[in-house]
C-alpha angles and dihedrals in degrees: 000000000000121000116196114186095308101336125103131205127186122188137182111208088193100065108016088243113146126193119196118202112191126174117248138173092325104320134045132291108217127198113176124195135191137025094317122058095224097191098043089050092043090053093041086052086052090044101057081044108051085047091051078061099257090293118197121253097255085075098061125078124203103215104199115188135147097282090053143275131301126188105219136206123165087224098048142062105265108256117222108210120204127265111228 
């Protein structure tokens, strides 16, 4: 994540996937690029949390094996994080 004066860009160096934040009219004008759709995923991922309950990192496991990485909670969807 850069941030230059009010404007945000995520990027995923994996994929290729951008996401632009820009500030509008109160809220945030969003333009997404590339296979993943970085926003979409980021607000799904909040989501889950903010319904868990917002639980503390303790209370999450990372499980690593040959197929990947998932970041596990037993409140929340797993989430599976890239491989470089």
């Amino acid at each position: 994540m850069v941030t230059v004066g009010e404007v945000v860009h995520l990027v995923d160096a994996v994929t290729g996937s951008a996401a632009t934040l820009t500030p509008a009219d109160g809220g945030w004008q969003v333009r997404e690029g590339g296979p993943v759709r970085l926003w979409e995923r980021i607000e799904r991922v909040l989501d889950a949390y903010d319904t868990a309950g917002a639980p503390g990192p303790e209370t999450f496991t990372l499980h690593v094996y040959d197929g990947g990485q998932h970041l596990r909670h037993p409140q929340m969807p797993g989430l599976p994080l890239p491989r470089p």
